[in-house]
C-alpha positions in Angstrom: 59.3 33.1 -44.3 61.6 30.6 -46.0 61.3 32.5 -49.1 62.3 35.2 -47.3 65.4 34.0 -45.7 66.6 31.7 -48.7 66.5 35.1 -50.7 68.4 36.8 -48.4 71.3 34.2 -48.0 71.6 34.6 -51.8 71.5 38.4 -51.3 75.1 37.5 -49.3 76.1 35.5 -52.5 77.0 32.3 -49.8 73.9 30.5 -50.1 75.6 27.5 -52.0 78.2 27.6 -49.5 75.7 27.7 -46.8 74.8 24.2 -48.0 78.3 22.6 -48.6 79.9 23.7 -45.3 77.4 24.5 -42.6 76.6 21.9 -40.1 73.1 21.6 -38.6 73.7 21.7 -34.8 71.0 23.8 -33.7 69.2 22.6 -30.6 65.6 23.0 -29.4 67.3 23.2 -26.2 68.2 26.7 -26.5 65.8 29.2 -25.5 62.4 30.1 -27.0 63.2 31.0 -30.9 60.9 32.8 -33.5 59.2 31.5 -36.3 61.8 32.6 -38.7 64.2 30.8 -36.4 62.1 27.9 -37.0 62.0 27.9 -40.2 65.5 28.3 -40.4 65.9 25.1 -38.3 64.0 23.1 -40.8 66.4 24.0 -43.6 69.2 23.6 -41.5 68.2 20.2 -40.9 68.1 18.8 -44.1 72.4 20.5 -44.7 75.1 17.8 -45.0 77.9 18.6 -42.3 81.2 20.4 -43.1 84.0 18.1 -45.0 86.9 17.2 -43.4 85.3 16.9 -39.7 83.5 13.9 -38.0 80.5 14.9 -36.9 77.5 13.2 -35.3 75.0 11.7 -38.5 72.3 13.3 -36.2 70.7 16.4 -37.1 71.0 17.1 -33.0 74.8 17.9 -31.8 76.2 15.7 -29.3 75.1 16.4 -25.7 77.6 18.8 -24.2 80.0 17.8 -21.8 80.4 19.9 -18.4 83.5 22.0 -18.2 84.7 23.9 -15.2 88.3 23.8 -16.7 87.9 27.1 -19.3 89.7 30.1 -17.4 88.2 33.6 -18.2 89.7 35.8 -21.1 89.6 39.5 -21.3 91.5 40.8 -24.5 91.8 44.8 -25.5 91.3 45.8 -28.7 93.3 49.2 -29.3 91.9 49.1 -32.9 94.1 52.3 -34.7 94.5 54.1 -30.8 96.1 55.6 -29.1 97.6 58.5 -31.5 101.5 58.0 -29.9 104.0 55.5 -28.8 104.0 57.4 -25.5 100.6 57.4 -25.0 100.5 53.5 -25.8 103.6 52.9 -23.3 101.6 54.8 -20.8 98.4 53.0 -21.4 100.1 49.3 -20.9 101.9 50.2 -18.1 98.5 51.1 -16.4 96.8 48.0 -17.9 99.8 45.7 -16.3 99.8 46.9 -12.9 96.0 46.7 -12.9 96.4 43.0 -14.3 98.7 42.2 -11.3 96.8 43.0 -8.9 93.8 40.7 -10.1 93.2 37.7 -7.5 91.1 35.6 -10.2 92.8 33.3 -12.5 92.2 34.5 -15.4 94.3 35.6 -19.1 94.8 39.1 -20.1 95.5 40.6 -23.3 96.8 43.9 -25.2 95.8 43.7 -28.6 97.4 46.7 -30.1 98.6 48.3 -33.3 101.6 46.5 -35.3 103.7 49.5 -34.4 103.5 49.0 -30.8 103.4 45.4 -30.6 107.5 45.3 -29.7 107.2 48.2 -26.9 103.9 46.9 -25.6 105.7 43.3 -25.3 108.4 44.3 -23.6 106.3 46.2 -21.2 104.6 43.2 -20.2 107.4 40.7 -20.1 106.9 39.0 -17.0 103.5 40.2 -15.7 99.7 38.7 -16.4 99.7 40.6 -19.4 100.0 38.8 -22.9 100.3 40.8 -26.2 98.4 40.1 -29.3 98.1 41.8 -33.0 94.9 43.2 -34.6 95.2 41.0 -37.8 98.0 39.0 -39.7 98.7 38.4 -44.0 97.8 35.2 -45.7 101.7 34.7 -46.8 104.7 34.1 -44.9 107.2 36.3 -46.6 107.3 38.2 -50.2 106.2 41.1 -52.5 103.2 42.4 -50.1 103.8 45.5 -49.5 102.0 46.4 -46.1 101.4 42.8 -45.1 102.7 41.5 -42.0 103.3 37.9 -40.9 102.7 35.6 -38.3 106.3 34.8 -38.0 107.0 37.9 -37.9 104.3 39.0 -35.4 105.4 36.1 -32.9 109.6 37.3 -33.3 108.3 40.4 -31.2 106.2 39.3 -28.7 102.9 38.5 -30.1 101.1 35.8 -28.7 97.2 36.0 -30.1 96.3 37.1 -33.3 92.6 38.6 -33.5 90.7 37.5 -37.6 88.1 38.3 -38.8 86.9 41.2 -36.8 83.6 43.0 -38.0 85.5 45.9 -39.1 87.6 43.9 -41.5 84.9 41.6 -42.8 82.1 45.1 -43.6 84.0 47.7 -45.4 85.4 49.6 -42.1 88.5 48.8 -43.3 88.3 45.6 -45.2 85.6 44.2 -47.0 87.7 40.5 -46.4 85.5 37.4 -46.8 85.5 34.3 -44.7 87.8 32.4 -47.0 90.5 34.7 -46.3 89.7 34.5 -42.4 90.3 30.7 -42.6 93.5 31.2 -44.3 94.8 33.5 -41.5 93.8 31.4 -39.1 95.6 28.7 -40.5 98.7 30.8 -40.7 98.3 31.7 -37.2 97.8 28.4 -35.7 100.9 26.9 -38.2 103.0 29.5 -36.5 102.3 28.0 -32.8 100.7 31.2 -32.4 96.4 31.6 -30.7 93.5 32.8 -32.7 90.8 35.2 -31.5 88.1 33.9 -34.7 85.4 36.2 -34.8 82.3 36.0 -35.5 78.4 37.7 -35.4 75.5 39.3 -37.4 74.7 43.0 -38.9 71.7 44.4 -37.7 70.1 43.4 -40.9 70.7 40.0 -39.8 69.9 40.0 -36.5 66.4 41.6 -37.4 65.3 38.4 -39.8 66.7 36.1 -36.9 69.6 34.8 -38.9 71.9 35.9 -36.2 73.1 32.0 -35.3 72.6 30.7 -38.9 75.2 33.4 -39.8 77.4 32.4 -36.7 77.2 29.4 -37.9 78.5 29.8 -41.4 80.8 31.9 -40.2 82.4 29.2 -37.9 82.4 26.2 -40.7 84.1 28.2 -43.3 86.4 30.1 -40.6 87.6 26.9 -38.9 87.7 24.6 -42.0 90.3 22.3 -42.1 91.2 22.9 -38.5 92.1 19.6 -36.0 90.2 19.2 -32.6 93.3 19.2 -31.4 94.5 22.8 -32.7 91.1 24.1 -31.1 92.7 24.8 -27.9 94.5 27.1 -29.2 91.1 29.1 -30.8 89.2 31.2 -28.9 85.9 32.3 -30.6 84.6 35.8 -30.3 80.6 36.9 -30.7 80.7 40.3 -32.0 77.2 41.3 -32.9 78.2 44.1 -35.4 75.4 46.4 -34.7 76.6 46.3 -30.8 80.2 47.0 -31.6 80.8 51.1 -30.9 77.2 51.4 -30.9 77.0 51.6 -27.2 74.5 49.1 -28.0 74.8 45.9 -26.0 73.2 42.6 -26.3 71.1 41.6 -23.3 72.7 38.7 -21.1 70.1 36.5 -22.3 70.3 37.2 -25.7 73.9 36.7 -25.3 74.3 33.4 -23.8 71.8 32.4 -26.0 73.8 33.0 -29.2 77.6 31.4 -27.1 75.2 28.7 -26.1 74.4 28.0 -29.9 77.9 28.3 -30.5 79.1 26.0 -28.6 76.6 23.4 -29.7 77.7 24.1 -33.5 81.4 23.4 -32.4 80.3 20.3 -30.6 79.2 19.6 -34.1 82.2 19.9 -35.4 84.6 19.4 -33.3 83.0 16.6 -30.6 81.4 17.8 -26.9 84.9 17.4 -25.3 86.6 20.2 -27.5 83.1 22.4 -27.4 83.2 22.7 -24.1 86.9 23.2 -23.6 86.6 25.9 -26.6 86.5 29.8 -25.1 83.8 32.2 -26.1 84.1 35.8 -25.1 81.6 38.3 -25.9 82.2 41.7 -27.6 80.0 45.0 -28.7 80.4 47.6 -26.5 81.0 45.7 -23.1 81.9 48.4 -20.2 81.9 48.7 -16.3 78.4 48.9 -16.3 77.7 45.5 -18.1 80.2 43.5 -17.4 79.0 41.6 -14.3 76.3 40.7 -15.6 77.7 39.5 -19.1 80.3 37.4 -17.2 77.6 35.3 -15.0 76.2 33.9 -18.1 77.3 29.9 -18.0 78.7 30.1 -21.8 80.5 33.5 -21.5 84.2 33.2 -20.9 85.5 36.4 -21.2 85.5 39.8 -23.7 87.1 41.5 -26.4 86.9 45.0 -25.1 87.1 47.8 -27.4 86.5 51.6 -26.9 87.1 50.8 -22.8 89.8 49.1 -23.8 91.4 52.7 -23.9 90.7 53.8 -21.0 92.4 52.5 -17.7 89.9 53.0 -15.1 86.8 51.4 -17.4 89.4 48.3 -18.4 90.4 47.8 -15.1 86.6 47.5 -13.4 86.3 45.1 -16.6 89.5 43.0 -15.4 88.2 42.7 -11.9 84.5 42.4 -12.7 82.3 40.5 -10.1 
């Protein structure tokens, strides 16, 4: 099995990185875990921690402190939708008098197109409703055609910045590596602006139960160089990419599971306090129908809502789910 797995990790050409920046924080805690998952915890155990963070010189994170304090996050991601201007007016307009009339404190996001960042904004000047943009350039000004800045995304209204989503890191769009995810982030964060960081496995992955060695990774290299005190201003997304569009979702369980590991590895990192201060929504095809569910799960603080992002009736039963 550890053949297996160490080949595989070079297959991804980040297995030396894997052992300069990955920090081994998984707990036996967590719930029941496969051989492979195992196995993966004995290498794991024998990685030096992340530079540039103080970390526990235990292989075990330190025991999590209890939080009550982190207030649920349900962000939109519009993706390349709607077609129109008009129809995106129309669509935030729905979005902020559903918002409104939410009696649970909670934050609320647009994440839309650069186009209609400035329209959206204004739309939702005043109300629940904060606006964010789908991605942000490495630079802050200069000869890149097509790139947009963070300065420039915070002058109209934007107030979260959503890296290193699935689509941008596999080829959708992008084929952008986690190097160039930790460089946005720092541009985002720099600019006073908040981070969505996202994270999770292909199906590939998840089927040789690398899923949170890969989260893991994924969260070193993405958050390097980043203070505890800049983390509350991160919010971490789980995107398992074979459950984003898919219709596919992961179970509750298997969900909480993976933010529960999460957590742990950014208590690594970053010390209990900030761990469990630190949001984590969940994304891959959440809807009305899973939602509840999803959101009674201890570690779970919120979504990244795609394709029912887009419609108002399905984004509203997510807003006010129970």
């Amino acid at each position: 099995d550890m053949h297996r797995i160490i080949a595989f990790l070079f297959f991804m050409g980040s297995s030396m990185a894997f052992q300069s920046v990955l920090n081994p924080t998984i707990s036996p805690r967590t719930a029941k875990k496969s051989a492979a998952c195992l196995s993966m915890n004995d290498y794991l155990s024998n990685l030096n921690p992340p530079s540039g963070h103080s970390v526990s010189s235990s292989p075990m994170a330190p025991p999590l402190m209890q939080n009550t304090g982190r207030k649920y996050f349900i962000a939109g991601n519009w993706k390349m939708n709607p077609d129109t201007l008009e129809e995106a007016r129309s669509l935030a307009h729905e979005i902020v008098r559903s918002a409104d009339s939410s009696q649970r404190e909670m934050d609320i996001c647009i994440c839309c197109p650069f186009p209609f960042l400035a329209p959206v904004a204004e739309i939702a000047r005043g109300s629940r409703v904060a606006v964010g943009a789908e991605d942000v350039f490495t630079e802050d000004r200069g000869a890149f055609t097509g790139g947009v800045s963070a300065s420039q995304l915070k002058s109209v209204g934007a107030k979260y910045v959503v890296i290193g989503h699935s689509e941008r890191r596999h080829g959708n769009i992008a084929s952008e590596t986690d190097e160039t995810f930790n460089l946005k982030t720092r541009k985002v964060l720099d600019a006073g602006l908040e981070a969505i960081l996202c994270v999770g496995e292909t199906k590939a992955e998840y089927e040789a139960a690398l899923n949170k060695a890969v989260c893991a990774l994924q969260l070193s290299k993405g958050l390097a160089g980043v203070s505890s005190g800049e983390m509350s201003r991160v919010t971490i997304a789980y995107e398992p990419v074979w459950a984003i569009g898919t219709g596919l979702t992961a179970t509750p369980e298997g969900a909480q599971e993976v933010h529960a590991f999460i957590r742990e590895h950014l208590s690594g990192m970053f010390g209990p306090a900030v761990a469990a201060a630190v949001r984590v929504q969940y994304g891959g095809s959440v809807a009305p129908g899973n939602v509840d569910a999803l959101m009674a799960c201890p570690d779970i603080d919120g979504a990244l809502v795609g394709g029912a992002s887009l419609q108002p009736e399905q984004f509203s039963r997510i807003i006010h789910f129970r």
